[in-house]
PLY file of the C-alpha trace (Angstrom):
ply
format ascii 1.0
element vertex 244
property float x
property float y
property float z
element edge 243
property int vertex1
property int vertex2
end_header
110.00 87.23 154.98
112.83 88.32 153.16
112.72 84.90 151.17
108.92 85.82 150.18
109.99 89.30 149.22
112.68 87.47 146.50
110.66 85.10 145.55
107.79 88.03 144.82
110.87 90.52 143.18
111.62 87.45 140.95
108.25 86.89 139.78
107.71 90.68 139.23
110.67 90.42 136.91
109.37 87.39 135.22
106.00 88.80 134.50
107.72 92.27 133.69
109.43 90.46 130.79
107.04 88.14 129.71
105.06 90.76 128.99
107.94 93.23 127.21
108.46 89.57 124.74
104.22 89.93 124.54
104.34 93.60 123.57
107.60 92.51 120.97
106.05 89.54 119.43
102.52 91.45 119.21
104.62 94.25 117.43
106.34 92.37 115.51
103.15 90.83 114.12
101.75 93.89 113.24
104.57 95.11 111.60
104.20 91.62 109.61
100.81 91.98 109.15
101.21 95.37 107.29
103.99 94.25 105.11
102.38 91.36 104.06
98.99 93.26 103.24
100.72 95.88 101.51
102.37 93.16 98.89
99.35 90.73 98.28
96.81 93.39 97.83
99.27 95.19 95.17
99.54 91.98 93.44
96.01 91.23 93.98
92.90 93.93 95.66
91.13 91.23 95.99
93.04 89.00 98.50
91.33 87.50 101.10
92.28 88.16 104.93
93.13 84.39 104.93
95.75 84.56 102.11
96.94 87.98 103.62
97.45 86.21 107.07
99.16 83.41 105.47
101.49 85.91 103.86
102.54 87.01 107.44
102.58 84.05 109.19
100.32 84.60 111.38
96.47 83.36 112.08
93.51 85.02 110.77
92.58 85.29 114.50
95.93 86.93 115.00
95.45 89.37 112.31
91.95 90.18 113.50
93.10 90.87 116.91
95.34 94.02 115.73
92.68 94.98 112.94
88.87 94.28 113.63
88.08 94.70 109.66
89.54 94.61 106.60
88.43 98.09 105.85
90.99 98.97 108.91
94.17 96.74 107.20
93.45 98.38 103.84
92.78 102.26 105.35
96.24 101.39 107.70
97.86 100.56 104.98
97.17 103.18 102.75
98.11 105.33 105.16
101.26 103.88 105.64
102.30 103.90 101.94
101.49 107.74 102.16
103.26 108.70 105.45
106.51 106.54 104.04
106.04 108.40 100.26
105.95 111.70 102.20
108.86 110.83 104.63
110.76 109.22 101.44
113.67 111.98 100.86
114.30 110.82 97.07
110.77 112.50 96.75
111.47 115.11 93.95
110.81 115.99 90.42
112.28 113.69 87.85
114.26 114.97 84.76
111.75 115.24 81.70
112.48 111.71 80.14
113.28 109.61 82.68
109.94 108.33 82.90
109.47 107.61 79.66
111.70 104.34 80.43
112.33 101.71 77.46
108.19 101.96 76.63
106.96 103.50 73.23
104.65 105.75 75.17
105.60 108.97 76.18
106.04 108.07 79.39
105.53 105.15 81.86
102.28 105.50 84.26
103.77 102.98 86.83
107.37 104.81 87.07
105.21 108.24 87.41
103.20 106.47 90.71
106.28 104.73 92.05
108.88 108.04 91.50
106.94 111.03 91.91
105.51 111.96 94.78
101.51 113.06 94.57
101.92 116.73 95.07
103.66 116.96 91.73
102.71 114.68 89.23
100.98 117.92 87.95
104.19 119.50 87.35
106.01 116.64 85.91
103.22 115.79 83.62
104.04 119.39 81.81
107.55 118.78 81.93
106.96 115.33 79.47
104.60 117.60 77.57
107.38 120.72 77.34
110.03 117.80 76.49
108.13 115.85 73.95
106.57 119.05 72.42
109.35 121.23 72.41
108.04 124.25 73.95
108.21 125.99 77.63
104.39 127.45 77.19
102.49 124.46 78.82
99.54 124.11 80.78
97.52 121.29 82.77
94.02 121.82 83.68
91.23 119.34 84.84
87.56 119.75 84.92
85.85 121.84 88.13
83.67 119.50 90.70
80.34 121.49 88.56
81.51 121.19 85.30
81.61 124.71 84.57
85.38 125.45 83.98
88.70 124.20 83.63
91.15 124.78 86.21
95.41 125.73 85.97
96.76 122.75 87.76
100.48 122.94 86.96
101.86 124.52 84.18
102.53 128.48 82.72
101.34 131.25 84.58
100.18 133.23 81.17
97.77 130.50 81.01
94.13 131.69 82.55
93.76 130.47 85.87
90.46 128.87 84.51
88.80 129.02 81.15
84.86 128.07 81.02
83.83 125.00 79.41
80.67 123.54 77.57
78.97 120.44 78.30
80.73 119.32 80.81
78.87 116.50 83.33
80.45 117.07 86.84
84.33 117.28 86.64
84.02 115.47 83.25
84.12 116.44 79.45
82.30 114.47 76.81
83.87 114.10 73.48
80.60 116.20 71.82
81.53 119.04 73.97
85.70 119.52 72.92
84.99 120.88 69.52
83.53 123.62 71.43
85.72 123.64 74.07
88.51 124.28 71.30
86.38 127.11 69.44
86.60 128.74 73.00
90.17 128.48 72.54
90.93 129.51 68.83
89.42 132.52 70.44
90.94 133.46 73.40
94.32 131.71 73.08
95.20 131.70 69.38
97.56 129.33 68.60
97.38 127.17 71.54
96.80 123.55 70.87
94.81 121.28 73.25
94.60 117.56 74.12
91.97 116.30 75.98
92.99 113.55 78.96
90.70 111.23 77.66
89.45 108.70 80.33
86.54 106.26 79.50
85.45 108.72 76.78
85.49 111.64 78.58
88.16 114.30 78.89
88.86 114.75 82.63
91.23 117.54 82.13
93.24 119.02 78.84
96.92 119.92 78.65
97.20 123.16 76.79
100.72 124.21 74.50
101.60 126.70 72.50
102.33 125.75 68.69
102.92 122.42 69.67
102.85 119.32 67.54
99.23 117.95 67.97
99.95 113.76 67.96
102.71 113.41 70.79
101.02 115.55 72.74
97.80 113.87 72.54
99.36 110.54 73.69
100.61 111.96 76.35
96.98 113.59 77.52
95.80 109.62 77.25
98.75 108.78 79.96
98.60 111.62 82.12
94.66 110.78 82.29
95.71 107.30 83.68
97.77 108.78 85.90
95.78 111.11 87.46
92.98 108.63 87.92
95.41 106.14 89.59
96.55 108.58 91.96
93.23 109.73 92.92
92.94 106.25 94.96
95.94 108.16 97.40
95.72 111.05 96.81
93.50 114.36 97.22
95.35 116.57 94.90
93.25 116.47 92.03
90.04 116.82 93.91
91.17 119.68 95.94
92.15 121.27 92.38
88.45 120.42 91.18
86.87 121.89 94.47
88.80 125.15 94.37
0 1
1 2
2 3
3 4
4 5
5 6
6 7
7 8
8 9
9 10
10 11
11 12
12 13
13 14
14 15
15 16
16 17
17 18
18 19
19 20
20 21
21 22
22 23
23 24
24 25
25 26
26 27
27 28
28 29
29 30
30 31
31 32
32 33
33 34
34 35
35 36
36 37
37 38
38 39
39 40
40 41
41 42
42 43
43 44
44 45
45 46
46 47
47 48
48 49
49 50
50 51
51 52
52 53
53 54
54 55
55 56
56 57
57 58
58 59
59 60
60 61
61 62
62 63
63 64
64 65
65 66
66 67
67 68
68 69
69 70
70 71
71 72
72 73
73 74
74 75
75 76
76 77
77 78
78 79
79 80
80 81
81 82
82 83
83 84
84 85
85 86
86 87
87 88
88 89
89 90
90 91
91 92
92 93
93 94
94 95
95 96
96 97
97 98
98 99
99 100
100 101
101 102
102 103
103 104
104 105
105 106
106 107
107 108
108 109
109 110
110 111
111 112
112 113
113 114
114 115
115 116
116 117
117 118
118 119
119 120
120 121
121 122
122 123
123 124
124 125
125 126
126 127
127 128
128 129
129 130
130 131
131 132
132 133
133 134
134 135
135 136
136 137
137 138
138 139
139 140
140 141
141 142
142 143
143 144
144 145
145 146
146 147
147 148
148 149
149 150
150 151
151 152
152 153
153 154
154 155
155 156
156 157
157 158
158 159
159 160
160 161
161 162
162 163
163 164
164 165
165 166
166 167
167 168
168 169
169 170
170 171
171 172
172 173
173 174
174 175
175 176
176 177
177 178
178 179
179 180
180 181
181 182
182 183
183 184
184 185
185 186
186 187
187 188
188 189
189 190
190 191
191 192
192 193
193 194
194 195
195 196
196 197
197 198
198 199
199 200
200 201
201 202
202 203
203 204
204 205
205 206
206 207
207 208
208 209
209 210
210 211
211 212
212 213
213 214
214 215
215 216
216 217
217 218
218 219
219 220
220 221
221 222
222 223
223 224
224 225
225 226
226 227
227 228
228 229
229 230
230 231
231 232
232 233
233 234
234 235
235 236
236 237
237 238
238 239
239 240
240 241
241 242
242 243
């Protein structure tokens, strides 16, 4: 009896760590799984679950086993890349300029998405414009969820918190309706220039300065619109900002 009783303790303890190595290796496969997914769909959104298993190691059957779909990988790791971007503690503003990097644009739409975290691309967007315009008085705005105004994002406080707008289509401006737009402003903020964020022809939000040079500016509004509509894909900021 006491024999049996061994031979069952021993075979508890086997089972007990064959299935700890189970729970490891299945772990360790996810983890795999998400790093590999989170590389080839960077360098490619359209990867196939085949080449993304390949890039872990693992079978497509052993992929599918820890997520059913690839609409689960790619929401698992998007949320990933945001939980490790808010848990990042080099998430701050970067000094006006350092974006800019060695490119002849004002500044560099991949550094702004890879160094600044979501909640303040707003903010560091008017910091370029106050650095490359050479003025403090600078405002972002982007275009409400009905068209009807533009909203402060980031930027001066003796900007309007929103400022109506004509012709707008949903959170969009077309270029017919920003010679308007800037009669509106001539009127109510004399002496403020404006550059539309042009984005597939339409203006999805204007950065506003006071006495500013008009061209560096308006290069900027052309970047900042790219990165705003990049970030959208992670982020909620702007839409929140449009639904407010």
């Amino acid at each position: 009896m006491a024999d049996q009783r061994l031979v069952n303790s021993g075979a508890q303890r086997d089972l007990t760590a064959g299935g700890r190595r189970r729970r490891t290796d299945a772990e360790q496969n996810r983890v795999r799984i998400l790093e590999a997914a989170e590389s080839v769909l960077r360098a490619d959104s359209e990867a196939s679950v085949q080449q993304i298993a390949d890039a872990a190691g693992v079978s497509r059957t052993t992929l599918h086993r820890h997520f059913r779909s690839r609409s689960e990988l790619e929401e698992t790791v998007r949320r990933q890349v945001r939980e490790d971007s808010d848990a990042n503690e080099e998430d701050f503003l970067r000094p006006a300029g350092e974006l800019a990097d060695t490119a002849p644009s004002p500044i560099d739409v991949i550094a702004v998405l890879n160094k600044v975290p979501p909640h303040l691309l707003g903010e560091q967007i008017v910091a370029e414009a106050q650095r490359i315009a050479g003025v403090s008085s600078v405002a972002l705005y982007v275009v409400d969820i009905d068209g009807s105004h533009l909203l402060r994002l980031a930027g001066s406080l003796e900007y309007p918190e929103q400022i109506r707008v004509p012709l707008a289509v949903g959170p969009e401006l077309p270029r017919e309706g920003v010679p308007g737009l800037r009669e509106l402003l001539d009127e109510d903020l004399p002496g403020c220039v404006s550059a539309p964020m042009y984005l597939r022809g339409r203006a999805v939000g204007v950065l506003l300065a006071t006495q500013a040079p008009e061209a560096p500016l308006d290069e900027l509004a052309r970047q900042a619109a790219a990165v705003i509509d990049l970030a959208s894909a992670y982020t909620d900021v702007f839409g929140r900002a449009r639904r407010r």
